[in-house]
Every structure is written in C-alpha cells, then in structure tokens.
C-alpha positions in Angstrom: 16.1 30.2 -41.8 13.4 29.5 -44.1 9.4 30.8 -43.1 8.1 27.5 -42.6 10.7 26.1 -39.8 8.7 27.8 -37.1 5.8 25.9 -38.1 7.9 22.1 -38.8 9.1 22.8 -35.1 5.9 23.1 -33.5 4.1 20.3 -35.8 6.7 18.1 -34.3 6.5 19.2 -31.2 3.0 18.4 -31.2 3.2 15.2 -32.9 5.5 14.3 -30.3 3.0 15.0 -27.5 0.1 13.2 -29.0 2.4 9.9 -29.7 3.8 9.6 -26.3 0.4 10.1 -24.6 -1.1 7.4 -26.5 1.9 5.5 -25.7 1.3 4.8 -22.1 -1.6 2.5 -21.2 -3.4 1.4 -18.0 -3.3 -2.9 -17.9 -6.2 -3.6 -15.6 -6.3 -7.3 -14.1 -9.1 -9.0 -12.5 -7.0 -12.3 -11.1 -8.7 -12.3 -8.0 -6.6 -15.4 -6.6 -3.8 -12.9 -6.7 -3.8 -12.2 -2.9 -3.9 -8.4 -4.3 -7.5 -7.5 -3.3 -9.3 -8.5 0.2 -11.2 -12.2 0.0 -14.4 -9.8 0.9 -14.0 -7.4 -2.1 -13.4 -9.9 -4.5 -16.8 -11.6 -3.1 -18.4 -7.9 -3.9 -17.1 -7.9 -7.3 -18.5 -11.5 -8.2 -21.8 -11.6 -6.3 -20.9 -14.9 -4.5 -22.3 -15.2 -1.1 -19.1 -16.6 0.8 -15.8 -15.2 0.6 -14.0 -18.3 1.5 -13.3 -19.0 -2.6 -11.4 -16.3 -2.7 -8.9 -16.6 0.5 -5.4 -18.0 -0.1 -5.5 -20.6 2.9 -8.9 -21.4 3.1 -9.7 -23.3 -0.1 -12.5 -26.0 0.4 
C-alpha cells in the first residue's frame, strides 16, 4: 500500500459526504388553493380580511 491511500480514502470519503448533503433539497410551495393549509392560515399568510377566497367550496 502506498502512503498516500489513507489520505485518497478519506478525501473521498469526505467528498462523498459533502455531495450528497447538497444533494437533497427542501421544495417549498405556497399554492394556497391546494386544500393543504386551513382557509384561515392561508388568510394570515396574505393579509386578506376574509378567508372565504381561499376555501374549496365556497368560492364567490
């Protein structure tokens, strides 16, 4: 075994580690006619004043 193989083993090792965790991502969605998130909240995150915009059945 050649001197450096200790240190080309841990290089990859850590090259490894650093690709995969920049790899995975968070995808954050603001569809708020989704049906995922309460009529109310979605009201809170837009400032309206009525939350019936944002409920499934009740669209006026």
């Amino acid at each position: 075994m050649s001197k450096y193989t200790k240190y080309i083993a841990i290089g990859l090792l850590i090259l490894f580690l650093v690709t995969s965790l920049f790899s995975c991502g968070v995808v954050y969605t603001r569809n708020n006619s989704s049906g995922k998130i309460p009529p109310g909240q979605a009201k809170k995150m837009t400032g309206s004043k009525s939350a019936k915009y944002y409920a499934p059945g009740h669209n006026k």
